[in-house]
C-alpha positions as CSV (number, residue, x, y, z in Angstrom):
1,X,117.6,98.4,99.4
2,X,120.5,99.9,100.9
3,X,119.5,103.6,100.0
4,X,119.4,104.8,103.3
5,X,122.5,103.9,104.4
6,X,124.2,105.1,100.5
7,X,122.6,108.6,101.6
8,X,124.6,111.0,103.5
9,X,123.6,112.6,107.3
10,X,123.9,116.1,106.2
11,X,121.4,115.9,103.1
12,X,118.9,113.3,105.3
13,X,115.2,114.6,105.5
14,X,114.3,114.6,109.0
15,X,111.6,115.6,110.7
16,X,112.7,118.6,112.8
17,X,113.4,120.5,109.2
18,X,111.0,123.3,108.1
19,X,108.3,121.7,105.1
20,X,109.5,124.8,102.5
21,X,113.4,123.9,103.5
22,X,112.6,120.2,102.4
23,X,111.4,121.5,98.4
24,X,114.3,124.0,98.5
25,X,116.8,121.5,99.5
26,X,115.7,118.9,96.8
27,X,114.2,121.3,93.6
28,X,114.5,118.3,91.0
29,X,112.5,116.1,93.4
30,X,109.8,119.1,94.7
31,X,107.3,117.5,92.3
32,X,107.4,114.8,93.5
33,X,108.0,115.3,97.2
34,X,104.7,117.3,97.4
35,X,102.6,114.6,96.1
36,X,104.6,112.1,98.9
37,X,103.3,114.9,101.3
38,X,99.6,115.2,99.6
39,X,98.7,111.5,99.8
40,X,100.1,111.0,103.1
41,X,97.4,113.9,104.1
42,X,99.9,117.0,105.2
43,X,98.7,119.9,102.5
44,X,101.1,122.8,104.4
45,X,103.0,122.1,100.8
46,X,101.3,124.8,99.3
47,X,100.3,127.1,102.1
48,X,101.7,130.1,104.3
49,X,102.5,127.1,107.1
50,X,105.3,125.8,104.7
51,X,107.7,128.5,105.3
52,X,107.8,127.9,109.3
53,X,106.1,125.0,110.0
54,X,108.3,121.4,110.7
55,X,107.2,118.5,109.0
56,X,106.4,117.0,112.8
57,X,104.3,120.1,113.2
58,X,103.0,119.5,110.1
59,X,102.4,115.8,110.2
60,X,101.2,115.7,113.9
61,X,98.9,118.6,113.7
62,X,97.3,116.6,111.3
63,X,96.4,114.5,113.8
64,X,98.8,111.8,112.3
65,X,100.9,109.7,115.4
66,X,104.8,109.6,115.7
67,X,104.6,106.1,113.8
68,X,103.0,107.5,111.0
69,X,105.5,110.6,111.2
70,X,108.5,107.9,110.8
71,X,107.3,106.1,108.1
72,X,107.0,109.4,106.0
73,X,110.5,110.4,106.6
74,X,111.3,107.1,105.8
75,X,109.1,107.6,102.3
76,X,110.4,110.6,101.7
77,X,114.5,109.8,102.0
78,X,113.7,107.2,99.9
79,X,112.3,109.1,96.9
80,X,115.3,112.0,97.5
81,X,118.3,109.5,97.4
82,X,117.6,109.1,93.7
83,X,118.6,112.8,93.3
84,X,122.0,111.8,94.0
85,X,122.2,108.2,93.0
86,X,122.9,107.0,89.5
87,X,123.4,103.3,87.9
88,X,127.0,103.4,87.8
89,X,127.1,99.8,85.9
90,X,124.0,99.6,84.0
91,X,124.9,96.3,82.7
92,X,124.2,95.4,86.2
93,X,120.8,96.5,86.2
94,X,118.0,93.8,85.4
95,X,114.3,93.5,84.3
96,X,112.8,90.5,83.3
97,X,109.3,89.6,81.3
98,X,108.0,86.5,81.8
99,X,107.0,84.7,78.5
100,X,102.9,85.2,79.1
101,X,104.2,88.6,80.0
102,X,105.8,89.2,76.5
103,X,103.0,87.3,74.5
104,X,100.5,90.2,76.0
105,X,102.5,92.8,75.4
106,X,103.1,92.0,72.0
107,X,99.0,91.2,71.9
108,X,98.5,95.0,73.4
109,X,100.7,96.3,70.9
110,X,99.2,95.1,67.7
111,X,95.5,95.6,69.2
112,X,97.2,99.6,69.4
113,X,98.7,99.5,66.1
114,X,102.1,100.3,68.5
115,X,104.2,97.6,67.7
116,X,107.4,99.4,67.7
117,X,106.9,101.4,70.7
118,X,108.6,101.2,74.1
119,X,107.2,99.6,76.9
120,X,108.1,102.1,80.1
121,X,108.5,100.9,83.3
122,X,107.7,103.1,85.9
123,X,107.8,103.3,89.7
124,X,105.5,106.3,90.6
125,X,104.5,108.0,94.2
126,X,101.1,106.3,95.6
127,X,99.2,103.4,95.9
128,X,98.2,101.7,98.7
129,X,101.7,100.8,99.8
130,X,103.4,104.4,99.1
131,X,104.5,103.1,95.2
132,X,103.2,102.0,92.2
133,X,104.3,100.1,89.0
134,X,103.3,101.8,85.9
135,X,103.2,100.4,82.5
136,X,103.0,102.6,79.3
137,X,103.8,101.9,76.2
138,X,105.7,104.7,74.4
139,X,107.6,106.5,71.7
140,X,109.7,108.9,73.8
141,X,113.2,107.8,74.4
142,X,115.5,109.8,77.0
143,X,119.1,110.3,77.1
144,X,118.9,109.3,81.2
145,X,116.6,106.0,80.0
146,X,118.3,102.2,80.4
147,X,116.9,100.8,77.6
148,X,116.6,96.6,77.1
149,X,115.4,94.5,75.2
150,X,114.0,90.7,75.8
151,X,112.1,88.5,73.3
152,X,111.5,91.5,70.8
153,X,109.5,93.9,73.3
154,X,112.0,97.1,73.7
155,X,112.1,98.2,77.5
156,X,112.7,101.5,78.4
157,X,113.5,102.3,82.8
158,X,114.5,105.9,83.8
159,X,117.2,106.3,86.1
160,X,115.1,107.7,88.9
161,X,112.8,103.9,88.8
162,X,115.8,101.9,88.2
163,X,116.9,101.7,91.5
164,X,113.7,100.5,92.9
165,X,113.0,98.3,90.0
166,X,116.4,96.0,89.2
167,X,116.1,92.7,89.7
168,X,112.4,93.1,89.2
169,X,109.8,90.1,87.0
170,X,106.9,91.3,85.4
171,X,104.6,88.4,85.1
172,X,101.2,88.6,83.5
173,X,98.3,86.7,85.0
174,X,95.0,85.6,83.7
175,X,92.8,83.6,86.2
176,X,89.1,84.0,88.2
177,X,90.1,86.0,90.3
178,X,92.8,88.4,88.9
179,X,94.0,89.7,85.8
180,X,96.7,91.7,84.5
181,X,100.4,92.7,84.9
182,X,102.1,91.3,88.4
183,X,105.6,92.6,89.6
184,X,108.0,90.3,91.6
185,X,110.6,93.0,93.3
186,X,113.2,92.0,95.5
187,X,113.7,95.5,96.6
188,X,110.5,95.7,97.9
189,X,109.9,95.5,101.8
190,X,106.0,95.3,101.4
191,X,103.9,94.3,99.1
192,X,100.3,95.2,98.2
193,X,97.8,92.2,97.5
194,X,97.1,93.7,94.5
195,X,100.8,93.5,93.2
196,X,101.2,97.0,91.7
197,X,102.1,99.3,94.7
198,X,104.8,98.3,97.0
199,X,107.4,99.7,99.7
C-alpha cells in the first residue's frame, strides 16, 4: 500500500508526540485509535498520563521494546491516513466473490430470511495481525458506502475499508481442516494463518 508515503510529514503520528495530542489531532479516528492503543497493551488512553506522557513513554514504560514501539506507529499512520484519503475513482475500486463464496452467501441469506440485505465488508482494528475482515450482512446503506454487486449478492465497503480492501477475493472454503470465509488481499503485507486478520 502506498499510504505512508500519500500521507504528509506534518500530520505523521510519531512517536515523540504526547498520547492526548494524537486523539486531538485525529477526532474522527479517536475511536478507533484508542482501541489500536488498547490491544497493543498502552491504556494511558484514558488516564491522567495521556495529557503529558509520549507515546514512547507510553509504549516503553510498558515494558514494550523500540521494535514493538515502531510497528505501532506504523499501525497507527496507517489507520489515520484514511482520515484524509478518499476513492477518488471508485470505478477503480474492486471486490471479488468467488462462486462457492456467492453460493454461501446466498445459502446464509435464505437460512436468515435476509435475502435482500447487504453483505458489508469490513476491515476492523485487531486480530492477531493488527486487522480483521468482518462480514455482516445488513440493511443500512450509507451515503460514504461503494456499493457492488456480483452474481446477485449486493456488496456494500465503506470508504474508510476500501483502501485496505481493493483488489481483495473472498473465497469460501469447506474442508477437514478449515471452514468458512477466506480473504486473498494484495494489500496485505502479512497474513494470519487463519485468513481473517492481516497487516
Amino acid at each position: 500500500m502506498q499510504q505512508e508515503t500519500i500521507q504528509s510529514d506534518s500530520a505523521k503520528i510519531t512517536k515523540d508526540m504526547v498520547i492526548a495530542d494524537i486523539l486531538s489531532l485525529y477526532p474522527n479516528k479517536a475511536m478507533l485509535i484508542s482501541e489500536i492503543l488498547m490491544d497493543f497493551g498502552v491504556h494511558c488512553v484514558g488516564c491522567g498520563a495521556s495529557g503529558f506522557e509520549t507515546l514512547e513513554e507510553g509504549v516503553l514504560s510498558h515494558g514494550f521494546t523500540e521494535q514493538e514501539l515502531d510497528q505501532l506507529v506504523i499501525d497507527l499512520n496507517k489507520a489515520v491516513v484514511l482520515e484524509t484519503l478518499e476513492i477518488k475513482n471508485i470505478e477503480d475500486f474492486s471486490l471479488t466473490l468467488t462462486d462457492k463464496a456467492v453460493k454461501k452467501l446466498r445459502e446464509i441469506m435464505k437460512e436468515e430470511n435476509k435475502e435482500n440485505s447487504y453483505l458489508r465488508a469490513n476491515v476492523l482494528a485487531g486480530g492477531c495481525s493488527g486487522y480483521s475482515y468482518d462480514l455482516e450482512l445488513s440493511e443500512e446503506k450509507t451515503k460514504e458506502d461503494i456499493e457492488l454487486e456480483q452474481n446477485g449478492v449486493k456488496i456494500l465497503v465503506s470508504q474508510e475499508s476500501a483502501e485496505y480492501l481493493n483488489g481483495t477475493k473472498i473465497d469460501f472454503i469447506d474442508s477437514l481442516n478449515e471452514s468458512g470465509f477466506k480473504f486473498s488481499n494484495p494489500n496485505a503485507t502479512k497474513e494470519c494463518g487463519c485468513g481473517k486478520s492481516f497487516s
